[in-house]
Structure formats: structure tokens, C-alpha cells
Biopython code that builds the backbone (N, CA, C, O; Angstrom):
import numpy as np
from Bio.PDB.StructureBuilder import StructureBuilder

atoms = [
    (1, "UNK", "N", (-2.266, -3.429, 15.623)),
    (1, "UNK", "CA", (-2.010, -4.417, 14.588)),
    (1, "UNK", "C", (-1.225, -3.781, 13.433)),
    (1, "UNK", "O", (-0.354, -4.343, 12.770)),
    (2, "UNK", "N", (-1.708, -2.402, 13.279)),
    (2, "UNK", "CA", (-0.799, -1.717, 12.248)),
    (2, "UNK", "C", (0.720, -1.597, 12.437)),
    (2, "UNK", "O", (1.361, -1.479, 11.393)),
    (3, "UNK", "N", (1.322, -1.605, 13.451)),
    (3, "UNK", "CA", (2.641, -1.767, 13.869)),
    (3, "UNK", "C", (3.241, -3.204, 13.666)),
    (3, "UNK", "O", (4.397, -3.499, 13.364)),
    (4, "UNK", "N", (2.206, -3.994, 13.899)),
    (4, "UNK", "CA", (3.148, -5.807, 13.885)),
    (4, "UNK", "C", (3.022, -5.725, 12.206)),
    (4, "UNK", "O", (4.013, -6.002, 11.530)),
    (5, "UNK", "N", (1.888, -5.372, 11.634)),
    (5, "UNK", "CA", (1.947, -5.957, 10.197)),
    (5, "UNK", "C", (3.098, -4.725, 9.389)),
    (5, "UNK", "O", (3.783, -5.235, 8.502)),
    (6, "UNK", "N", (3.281, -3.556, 9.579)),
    (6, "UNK", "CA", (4.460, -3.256, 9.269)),
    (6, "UNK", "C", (5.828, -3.593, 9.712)),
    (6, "UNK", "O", (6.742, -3.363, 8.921)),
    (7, "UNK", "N", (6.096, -4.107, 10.866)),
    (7, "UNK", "CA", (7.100, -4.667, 11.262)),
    (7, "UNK", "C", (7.469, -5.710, 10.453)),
    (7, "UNK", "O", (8.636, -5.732, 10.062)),
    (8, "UNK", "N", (6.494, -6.829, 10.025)),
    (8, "UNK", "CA", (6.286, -8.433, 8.951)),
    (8, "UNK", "C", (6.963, -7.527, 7.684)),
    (8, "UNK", "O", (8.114, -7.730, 7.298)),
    (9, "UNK", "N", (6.338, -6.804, 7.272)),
    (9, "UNK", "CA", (6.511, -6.450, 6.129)),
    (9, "UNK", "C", (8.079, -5.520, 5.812)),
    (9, "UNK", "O", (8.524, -5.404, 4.670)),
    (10, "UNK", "N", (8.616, -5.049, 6.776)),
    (10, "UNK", "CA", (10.128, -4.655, 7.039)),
    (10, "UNK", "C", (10.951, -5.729, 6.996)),
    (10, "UNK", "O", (11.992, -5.893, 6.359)),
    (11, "UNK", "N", (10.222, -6.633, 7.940)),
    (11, "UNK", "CA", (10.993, -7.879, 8.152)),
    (11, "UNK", "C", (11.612, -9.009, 6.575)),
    (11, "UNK", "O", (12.587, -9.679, 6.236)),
    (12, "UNK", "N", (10.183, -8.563, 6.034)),
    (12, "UNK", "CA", (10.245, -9.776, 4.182)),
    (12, "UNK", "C", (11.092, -8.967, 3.756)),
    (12, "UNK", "O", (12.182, -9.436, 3.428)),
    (13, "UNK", "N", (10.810, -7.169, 3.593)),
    (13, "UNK", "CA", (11.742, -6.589, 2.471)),
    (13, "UNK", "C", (13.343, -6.952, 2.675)),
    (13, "UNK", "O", (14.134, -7.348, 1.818)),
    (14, "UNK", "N", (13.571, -6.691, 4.075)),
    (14, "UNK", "CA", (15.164, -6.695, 4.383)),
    (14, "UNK", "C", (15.539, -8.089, 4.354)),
    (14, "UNK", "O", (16.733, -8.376, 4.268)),
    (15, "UNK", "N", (14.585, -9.056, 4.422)),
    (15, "UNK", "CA", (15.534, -10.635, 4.084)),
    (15, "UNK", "C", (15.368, -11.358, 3.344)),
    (15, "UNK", "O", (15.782, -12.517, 3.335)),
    (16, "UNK", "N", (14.257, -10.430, 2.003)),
    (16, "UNK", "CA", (13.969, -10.325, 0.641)),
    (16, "UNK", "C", (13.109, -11.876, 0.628)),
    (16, "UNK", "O", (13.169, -12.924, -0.016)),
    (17, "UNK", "N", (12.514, -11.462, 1.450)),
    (17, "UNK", "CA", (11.120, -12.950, 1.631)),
    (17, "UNK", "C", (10.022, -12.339, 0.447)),
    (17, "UNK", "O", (8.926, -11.847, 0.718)),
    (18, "UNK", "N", (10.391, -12.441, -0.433)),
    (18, "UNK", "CA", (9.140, -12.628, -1.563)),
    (18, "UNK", "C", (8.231, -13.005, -2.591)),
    (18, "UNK", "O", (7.726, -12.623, -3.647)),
    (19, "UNK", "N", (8.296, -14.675, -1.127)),
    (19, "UNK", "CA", (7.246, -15.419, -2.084)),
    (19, "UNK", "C", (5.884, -14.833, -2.623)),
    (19, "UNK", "O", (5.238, -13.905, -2.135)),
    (20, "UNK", "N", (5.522, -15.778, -4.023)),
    (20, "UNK", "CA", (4.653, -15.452, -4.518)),
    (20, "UNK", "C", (3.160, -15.572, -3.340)),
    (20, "UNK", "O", (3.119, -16.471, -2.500)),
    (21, "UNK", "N", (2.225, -14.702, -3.452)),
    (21, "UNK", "CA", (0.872, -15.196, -2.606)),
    (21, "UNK", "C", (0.388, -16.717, -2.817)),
    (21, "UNK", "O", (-0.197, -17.270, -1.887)),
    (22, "UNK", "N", (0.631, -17.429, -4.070)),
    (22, "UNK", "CA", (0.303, -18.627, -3.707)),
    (22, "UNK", "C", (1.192, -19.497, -2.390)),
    (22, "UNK", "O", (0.733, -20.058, -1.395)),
    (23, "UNK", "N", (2.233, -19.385, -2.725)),
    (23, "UNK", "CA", (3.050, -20.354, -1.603)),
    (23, "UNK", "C", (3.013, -19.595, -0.413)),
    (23, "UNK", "O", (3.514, -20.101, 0.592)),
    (24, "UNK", "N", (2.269, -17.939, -0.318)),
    (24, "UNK", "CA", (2.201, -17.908, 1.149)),
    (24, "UNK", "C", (0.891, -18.487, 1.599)),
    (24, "UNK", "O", (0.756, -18.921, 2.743)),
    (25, "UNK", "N", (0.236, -18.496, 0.999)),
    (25, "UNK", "CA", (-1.583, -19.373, 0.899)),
    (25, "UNK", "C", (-0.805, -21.078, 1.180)),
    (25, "UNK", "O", (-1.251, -21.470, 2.259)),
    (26, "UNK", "N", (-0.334, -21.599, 0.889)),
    (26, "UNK", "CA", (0.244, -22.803, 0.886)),
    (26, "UNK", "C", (1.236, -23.134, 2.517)),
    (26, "UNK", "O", (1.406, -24.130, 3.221)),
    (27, "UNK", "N", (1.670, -21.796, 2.560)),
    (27, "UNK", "CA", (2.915, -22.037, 3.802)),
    (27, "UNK", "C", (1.284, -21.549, 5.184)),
    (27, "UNK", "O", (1.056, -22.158, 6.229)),
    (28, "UNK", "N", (0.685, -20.638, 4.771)),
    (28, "UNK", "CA", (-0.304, -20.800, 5.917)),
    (28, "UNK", "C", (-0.980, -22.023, 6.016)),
    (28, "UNK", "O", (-0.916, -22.389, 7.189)),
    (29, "UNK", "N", (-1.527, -22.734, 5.404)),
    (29, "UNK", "CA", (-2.143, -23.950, 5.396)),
    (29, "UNK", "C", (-1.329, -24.957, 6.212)),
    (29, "UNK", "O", (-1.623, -25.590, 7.226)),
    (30, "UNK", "N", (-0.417, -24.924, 5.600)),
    (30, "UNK", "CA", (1.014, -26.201, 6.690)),
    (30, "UNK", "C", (1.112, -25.443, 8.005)),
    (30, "UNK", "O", (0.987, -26.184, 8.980)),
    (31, "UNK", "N", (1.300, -24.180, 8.279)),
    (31, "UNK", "CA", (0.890, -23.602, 9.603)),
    (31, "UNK", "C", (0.106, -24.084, 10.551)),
    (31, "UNK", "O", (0.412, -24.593, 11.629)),
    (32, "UNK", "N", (-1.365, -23.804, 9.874)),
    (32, "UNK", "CA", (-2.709, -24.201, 10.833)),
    (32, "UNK", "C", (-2.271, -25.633, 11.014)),
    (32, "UNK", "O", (-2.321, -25.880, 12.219)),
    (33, "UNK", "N", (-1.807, -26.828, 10.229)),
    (33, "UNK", "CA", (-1.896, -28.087, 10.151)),
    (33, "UNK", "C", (-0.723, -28.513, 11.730)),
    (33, "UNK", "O", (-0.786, -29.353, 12.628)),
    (34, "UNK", "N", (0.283, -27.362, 11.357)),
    (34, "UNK", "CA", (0.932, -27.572, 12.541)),
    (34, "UNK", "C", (0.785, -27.194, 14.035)),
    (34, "UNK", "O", (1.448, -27.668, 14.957)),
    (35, "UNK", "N", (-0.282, -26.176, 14.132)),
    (35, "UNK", "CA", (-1.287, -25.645, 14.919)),
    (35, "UNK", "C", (-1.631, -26.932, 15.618)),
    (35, "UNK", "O", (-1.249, -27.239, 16.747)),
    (36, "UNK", "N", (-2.283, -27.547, 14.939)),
    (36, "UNK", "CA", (-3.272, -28.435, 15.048)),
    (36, "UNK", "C", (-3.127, -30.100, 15.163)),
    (36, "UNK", "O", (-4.004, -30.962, 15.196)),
    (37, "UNK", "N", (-1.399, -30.225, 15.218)),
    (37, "UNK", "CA", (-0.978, -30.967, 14.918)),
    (37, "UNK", "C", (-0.352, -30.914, 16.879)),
    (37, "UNK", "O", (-0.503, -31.902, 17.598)),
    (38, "UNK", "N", (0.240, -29.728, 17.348)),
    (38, "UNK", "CA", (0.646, -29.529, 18.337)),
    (38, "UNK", "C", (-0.445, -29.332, 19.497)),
    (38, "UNK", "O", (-0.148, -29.306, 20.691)),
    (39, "UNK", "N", (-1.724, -29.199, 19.000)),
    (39, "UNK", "CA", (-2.761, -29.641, 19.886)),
    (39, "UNK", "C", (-3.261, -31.013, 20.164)),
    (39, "UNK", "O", (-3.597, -31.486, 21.250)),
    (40, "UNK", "N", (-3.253, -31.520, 19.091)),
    (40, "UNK", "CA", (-3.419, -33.159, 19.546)),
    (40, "UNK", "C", (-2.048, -33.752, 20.010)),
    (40, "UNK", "O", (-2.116, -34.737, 20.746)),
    (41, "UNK", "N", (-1.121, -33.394, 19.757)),
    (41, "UNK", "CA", (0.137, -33.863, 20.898)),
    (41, "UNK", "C", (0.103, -33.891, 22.446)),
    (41, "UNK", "O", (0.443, -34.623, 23.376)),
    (42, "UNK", "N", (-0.534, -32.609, 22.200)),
    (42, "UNK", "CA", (-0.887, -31.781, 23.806)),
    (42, "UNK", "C", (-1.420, -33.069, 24.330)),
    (42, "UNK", "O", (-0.815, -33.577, 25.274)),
    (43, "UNK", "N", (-2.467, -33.664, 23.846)),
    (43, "UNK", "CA", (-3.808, -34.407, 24.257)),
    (43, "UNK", "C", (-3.704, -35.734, 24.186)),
    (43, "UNK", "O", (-4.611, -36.437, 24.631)),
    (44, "UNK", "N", (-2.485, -36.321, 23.564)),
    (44, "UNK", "CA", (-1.868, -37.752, 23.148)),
    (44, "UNK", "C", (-3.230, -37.944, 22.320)),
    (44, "UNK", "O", (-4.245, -38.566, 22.634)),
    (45, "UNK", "N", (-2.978, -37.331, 21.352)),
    (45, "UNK", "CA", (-3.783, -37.527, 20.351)),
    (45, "UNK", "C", (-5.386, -37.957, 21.107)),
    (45, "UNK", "O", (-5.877, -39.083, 21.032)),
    (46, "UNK", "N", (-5.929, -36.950, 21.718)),
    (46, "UNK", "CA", (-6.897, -37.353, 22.934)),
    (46, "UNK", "C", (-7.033, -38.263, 23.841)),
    (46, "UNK", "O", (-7.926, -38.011, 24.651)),
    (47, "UNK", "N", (-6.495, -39.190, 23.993)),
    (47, "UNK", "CA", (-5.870, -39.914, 25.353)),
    (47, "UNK", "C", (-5.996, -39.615, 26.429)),
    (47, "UNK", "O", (-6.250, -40.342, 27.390)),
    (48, "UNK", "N", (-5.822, -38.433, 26.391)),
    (48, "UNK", "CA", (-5.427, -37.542, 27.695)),
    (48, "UNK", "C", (-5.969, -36.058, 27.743)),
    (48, "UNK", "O", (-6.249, -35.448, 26.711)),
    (49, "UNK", "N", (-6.102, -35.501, 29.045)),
    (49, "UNK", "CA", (-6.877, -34.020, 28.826)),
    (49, "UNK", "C", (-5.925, -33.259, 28.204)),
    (49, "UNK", "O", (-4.832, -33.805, 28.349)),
    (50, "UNK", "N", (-5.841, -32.159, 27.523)),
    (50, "UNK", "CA", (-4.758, -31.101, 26.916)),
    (50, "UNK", "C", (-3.556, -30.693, 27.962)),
    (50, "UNK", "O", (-3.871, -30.289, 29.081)),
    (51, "UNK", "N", (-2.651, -30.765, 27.713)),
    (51, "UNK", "CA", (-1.734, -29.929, 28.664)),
    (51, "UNK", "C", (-1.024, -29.295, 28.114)),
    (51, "UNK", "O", (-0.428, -29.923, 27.239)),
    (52, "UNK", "N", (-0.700, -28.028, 28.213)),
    (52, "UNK", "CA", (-0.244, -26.702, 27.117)),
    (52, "UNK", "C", (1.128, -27.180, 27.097)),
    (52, "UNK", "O", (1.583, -27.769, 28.078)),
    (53, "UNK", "N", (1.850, -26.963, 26.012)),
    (53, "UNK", "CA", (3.204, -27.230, 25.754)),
    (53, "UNK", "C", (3.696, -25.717, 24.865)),
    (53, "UNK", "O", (2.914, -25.383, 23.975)),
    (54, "UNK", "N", (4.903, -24.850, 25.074)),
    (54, "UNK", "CA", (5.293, -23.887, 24.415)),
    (54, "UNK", "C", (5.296, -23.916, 22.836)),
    (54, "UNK", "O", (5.253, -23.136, 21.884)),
    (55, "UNK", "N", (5.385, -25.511, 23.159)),
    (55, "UNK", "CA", (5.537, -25.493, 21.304)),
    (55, "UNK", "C", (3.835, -24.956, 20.265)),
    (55, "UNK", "O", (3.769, -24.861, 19.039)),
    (56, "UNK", "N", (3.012, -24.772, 20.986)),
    (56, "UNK", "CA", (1.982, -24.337, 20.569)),
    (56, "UNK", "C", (2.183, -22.834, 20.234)),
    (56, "UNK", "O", (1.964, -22.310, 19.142)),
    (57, "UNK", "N", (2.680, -22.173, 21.471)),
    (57, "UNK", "CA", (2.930, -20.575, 21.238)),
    (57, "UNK", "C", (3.865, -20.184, 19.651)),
    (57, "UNK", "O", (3.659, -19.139, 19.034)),
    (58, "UNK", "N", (4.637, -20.993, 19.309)),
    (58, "UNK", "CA", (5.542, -20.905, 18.495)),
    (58, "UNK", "C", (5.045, -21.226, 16.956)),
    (58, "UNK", "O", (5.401, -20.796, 15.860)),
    (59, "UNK", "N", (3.973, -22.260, 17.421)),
    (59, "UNK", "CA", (3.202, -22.481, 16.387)),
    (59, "UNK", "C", (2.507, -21.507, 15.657)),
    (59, "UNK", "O", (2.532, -21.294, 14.444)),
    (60, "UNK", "N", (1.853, -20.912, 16.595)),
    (60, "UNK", "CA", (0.750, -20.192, 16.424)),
    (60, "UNK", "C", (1.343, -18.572, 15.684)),
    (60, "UNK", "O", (0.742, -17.966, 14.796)),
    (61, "UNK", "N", (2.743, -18.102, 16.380)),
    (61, "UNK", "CA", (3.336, -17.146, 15.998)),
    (61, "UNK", "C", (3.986, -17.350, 14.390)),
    (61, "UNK", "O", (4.356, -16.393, 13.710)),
    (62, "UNK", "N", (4.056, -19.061, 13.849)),
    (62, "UNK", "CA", (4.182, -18.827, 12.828)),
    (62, "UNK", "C", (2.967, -18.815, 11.998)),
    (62, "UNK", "O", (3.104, -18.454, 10.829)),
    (63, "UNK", "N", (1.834, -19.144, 12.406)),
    (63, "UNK", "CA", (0.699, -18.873, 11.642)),
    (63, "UNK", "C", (0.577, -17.666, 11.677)),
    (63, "UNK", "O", (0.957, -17.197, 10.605)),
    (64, "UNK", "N", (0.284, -17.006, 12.276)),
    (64, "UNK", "CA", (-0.133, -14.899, 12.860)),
    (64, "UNK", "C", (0.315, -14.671, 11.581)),
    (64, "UNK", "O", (-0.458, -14.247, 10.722)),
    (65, "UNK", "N", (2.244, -15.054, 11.197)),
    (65, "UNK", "CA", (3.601, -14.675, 10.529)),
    (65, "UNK", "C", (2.711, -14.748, 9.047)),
    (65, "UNK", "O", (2.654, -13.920, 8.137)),
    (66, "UNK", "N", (2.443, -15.287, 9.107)),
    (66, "UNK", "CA", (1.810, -16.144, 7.942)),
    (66, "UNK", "C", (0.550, -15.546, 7.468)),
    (66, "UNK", "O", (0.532, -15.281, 6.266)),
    (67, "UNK", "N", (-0.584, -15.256, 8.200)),
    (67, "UNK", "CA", (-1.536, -14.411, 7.879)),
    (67, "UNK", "C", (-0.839, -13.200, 7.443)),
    (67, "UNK", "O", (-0.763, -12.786, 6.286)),
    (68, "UNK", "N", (-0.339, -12.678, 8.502)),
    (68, "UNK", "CA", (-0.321, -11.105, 7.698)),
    (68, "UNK", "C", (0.563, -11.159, 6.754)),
    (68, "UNK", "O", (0.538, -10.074, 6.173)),
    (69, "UNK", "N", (1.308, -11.832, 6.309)),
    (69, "UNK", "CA", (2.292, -12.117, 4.736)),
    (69, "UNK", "C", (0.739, -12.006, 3.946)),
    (69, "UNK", "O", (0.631, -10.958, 3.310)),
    (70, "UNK", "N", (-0.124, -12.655, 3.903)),
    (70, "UNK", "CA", (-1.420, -12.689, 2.787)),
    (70, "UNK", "C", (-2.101, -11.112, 3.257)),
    (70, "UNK", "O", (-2.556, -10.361, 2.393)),
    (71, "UNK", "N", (-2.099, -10.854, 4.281)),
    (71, "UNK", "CA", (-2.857, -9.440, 4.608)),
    (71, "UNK", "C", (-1.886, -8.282, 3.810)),
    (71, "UNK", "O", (-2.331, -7.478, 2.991)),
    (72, "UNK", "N", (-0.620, -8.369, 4.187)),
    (72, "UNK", "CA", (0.488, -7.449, 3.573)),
    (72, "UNK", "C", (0.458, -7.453, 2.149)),
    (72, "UNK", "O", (0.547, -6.402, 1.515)),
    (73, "UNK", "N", (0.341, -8.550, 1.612)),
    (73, "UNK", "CA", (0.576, -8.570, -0.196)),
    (73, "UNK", "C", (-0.498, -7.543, -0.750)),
    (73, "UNK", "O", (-0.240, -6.711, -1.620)),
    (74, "UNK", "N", (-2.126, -7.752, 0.052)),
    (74, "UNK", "CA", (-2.856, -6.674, -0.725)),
    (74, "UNK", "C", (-3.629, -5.540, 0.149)),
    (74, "UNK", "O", (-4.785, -5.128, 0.049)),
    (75, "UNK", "N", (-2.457, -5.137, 1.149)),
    (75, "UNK", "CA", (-2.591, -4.191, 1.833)),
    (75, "UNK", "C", (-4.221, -3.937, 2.650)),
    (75, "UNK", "O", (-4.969, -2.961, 2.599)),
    (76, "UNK", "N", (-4.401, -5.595, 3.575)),
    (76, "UNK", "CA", (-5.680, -5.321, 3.963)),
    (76, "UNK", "C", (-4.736, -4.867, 5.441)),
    (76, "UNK", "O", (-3.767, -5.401, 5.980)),
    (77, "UNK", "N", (-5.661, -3.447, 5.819)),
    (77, "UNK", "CA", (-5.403, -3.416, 7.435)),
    (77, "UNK", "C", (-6.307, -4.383, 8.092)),
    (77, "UNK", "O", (-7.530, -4.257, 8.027)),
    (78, "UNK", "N", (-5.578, -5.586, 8.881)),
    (78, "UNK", "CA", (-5.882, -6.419, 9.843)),
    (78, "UNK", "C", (-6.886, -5.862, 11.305)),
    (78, "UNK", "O", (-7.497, -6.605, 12.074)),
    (79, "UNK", "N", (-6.827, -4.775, 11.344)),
    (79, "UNK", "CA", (-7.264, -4.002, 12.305)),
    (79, "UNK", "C", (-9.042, -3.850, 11.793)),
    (79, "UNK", "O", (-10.042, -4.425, 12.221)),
    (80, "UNK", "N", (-8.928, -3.179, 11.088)),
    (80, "UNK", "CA", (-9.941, -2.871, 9.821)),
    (80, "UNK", "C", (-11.099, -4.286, 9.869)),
    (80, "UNK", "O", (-12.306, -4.328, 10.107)),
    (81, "UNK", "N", (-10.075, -5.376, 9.522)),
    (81, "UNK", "CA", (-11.105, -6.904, 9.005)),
    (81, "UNK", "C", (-11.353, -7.612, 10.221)),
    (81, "UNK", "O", (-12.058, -8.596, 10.445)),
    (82, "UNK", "N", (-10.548, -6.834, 11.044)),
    (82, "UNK", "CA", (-11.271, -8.240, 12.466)),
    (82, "UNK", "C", (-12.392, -7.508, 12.803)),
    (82, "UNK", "O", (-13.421, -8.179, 12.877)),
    (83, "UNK", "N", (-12.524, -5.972, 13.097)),
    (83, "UNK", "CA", (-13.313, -4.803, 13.193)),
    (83, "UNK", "C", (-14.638, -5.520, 12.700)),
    (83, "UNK", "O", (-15.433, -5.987, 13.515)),
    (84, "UNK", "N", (-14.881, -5.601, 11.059)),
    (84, "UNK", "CA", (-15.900, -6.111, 10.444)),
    (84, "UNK", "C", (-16.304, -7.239, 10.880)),
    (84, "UNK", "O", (-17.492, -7.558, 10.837)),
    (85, "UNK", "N", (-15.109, -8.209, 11.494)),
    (85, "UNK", "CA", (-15.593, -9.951, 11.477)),
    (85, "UNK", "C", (-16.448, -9.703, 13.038)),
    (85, "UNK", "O", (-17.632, -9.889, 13.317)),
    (86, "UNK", "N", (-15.589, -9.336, 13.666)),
    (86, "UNK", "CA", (-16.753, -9.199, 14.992)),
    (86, "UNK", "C", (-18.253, -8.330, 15.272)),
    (86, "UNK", "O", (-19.112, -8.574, 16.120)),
    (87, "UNK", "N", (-18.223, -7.381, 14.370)),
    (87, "UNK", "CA", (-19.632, -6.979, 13.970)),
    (87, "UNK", "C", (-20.753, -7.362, 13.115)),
    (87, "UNK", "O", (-21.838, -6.808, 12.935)),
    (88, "UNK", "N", (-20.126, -8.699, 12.508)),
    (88, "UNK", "CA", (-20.517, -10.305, 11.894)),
    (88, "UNK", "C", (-21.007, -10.754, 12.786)),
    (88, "UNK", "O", (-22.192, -11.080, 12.852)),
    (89, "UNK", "N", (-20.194, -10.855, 13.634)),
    (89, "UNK", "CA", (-20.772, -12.536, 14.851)),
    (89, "UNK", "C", (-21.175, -12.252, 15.676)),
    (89, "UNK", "O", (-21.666, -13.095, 16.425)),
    (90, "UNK", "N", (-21.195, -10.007, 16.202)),
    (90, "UNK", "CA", (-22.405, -9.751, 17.252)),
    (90, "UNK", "C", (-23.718, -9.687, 16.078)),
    (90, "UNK", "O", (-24.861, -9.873, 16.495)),
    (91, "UNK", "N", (-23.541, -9.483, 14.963)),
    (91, "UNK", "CA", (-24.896, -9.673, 14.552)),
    (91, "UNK", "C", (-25.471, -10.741, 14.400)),
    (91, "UNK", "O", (-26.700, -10.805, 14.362)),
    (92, "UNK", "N", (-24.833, -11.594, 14.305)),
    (92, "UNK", "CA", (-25.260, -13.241, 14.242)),
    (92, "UNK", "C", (-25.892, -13.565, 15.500)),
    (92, "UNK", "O", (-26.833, -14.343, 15.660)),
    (93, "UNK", "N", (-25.197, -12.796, 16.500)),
    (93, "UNK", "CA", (-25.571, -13.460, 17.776)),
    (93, "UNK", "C", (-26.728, -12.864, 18.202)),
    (93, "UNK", "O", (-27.542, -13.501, 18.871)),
    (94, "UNK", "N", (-26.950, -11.396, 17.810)),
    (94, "UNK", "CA", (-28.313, -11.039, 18.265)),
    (94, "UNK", "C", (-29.349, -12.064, 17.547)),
    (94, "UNK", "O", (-30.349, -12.263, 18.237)),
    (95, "UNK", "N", (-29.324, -12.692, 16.425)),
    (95, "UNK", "CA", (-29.826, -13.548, 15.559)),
    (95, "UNK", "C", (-30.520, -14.782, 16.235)),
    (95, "UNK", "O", (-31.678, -15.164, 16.064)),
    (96, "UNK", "N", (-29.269, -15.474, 17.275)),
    (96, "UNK", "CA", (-29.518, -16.486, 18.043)),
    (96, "UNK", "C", (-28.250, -17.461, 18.125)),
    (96, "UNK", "O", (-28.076, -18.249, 19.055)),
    (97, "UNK", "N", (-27.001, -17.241, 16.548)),
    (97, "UNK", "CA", (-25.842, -18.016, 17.313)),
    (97, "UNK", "C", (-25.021, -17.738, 16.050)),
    (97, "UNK", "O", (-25.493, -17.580, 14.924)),
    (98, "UNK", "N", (-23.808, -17.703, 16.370)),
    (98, "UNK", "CA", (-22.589, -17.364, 15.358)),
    (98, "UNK", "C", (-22.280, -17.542, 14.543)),
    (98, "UNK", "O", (-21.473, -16.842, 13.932)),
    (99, "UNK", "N", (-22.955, -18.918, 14.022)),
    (99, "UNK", "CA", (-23.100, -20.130, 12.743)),
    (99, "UNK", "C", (-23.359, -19.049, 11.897)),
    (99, "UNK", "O", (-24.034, -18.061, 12.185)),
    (100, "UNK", "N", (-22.570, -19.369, 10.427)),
    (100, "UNK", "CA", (-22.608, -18.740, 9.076)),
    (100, "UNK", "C", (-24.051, -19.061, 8.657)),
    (100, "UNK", "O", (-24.534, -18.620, 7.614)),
    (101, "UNK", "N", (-24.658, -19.777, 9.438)),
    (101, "UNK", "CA", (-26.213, -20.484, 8.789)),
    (101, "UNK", "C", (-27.277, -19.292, 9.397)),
    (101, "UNK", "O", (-28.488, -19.512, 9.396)),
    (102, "UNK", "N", (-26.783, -18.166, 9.852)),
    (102, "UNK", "CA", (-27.353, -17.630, 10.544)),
    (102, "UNK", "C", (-27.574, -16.262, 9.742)),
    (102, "UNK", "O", (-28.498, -15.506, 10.040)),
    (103, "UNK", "N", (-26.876, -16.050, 8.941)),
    (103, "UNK", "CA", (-27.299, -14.445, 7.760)),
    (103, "UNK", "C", (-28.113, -14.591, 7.982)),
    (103, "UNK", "O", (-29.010, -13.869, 7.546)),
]
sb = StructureBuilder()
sb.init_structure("model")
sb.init_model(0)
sb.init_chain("A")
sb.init_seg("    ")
for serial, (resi, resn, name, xyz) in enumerate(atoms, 1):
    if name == "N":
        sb.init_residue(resn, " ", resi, " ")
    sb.init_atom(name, np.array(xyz, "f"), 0.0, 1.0, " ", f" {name:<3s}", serial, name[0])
structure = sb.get_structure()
């Protein structure tokens, strides 16, 4: 992960992408929406069972794009925080289930 999020971050300096963290907090949000927007397409807006369409992959690569722009601004290693999040949700799970209701 340390290689893609320096790659993002080569990528902003050299084509001088430097929005403020709010509008990248803002441009991820329209991301997920489009995420999520290309899953219920999939599904004719549930109509129908899902059927994968590329335009999801593309989606999703601009969300990733998009996270690590907010990970890059205050230098969290991504590697590091998923590390922690999944030693969250095996502890949750020894608990009985993944739910945040579960601390």
C-alpha cells in the first residue's frame, strides 16, 4: 500500500492536484455515492439480481483515488490503519459479531 499511496501522491504533486482536505472529504463522498449508484444500476435498481458491469471497477478506483488523497494529506500509512481495523473486528468477533455495538 506504501507504493500506491506514494505513487497518488507523485501523481497530485506533478499535476499540482491540491485541493484543500475539505473538497477531498467532499469529492470522496460523491465517490462512494457513485459506487453505489453503479450498484443499483447493476440490479435495475433491484429488479433484477446484480450483474457486474466494469463501470463499477472504475468506480471504485476512483474512490481508493480518493481515500488515499485524505490518507496522504496527514500522512496516515494505509497499511498501518487497515492493520488496526482488522484487529478491531477479530476482536469483535471473538466477542460474538463485528457490530460497533460490540466494544
Amino acid at each position: 500500500m506504501k507504493d500506491i499511496q506514494k505513487k497518488v501522491k507523485l501523481f497530485c504533486e506533478n499535476n499540482k492536484l491540491n485541493s484543500p482536505i475539505e473538497h477531498r472529504v467532499l469529492d470522496t463522498m460523491s465517490e462512494l455515492g457513485e459506487v453505489a449508484k453503479e450498484i443499483l444500476k447493476m440490479s435495475d435498481y433491484g429488479d433484477r439480481p446484480i450483474q457486474y458491469n466494469d463501470n463499477l471497477k472504475m468506480e471504485l478506483g476512483d474512490l481508493l483515488y480518493s481515500i488515499i488523497t485524505i490518507a496522504n494529506v496527514f500522512d496516515i500509512d494505509l497499511d498501518e490503519a487497515l492493520n488496526e481495523v482488522l484487529k478491531k473486528y477479530e476482536q469483535r468477533m471473538h466477542k460474538g459479531s463485528p457490530s460497533s455495538d460490540n466494544n
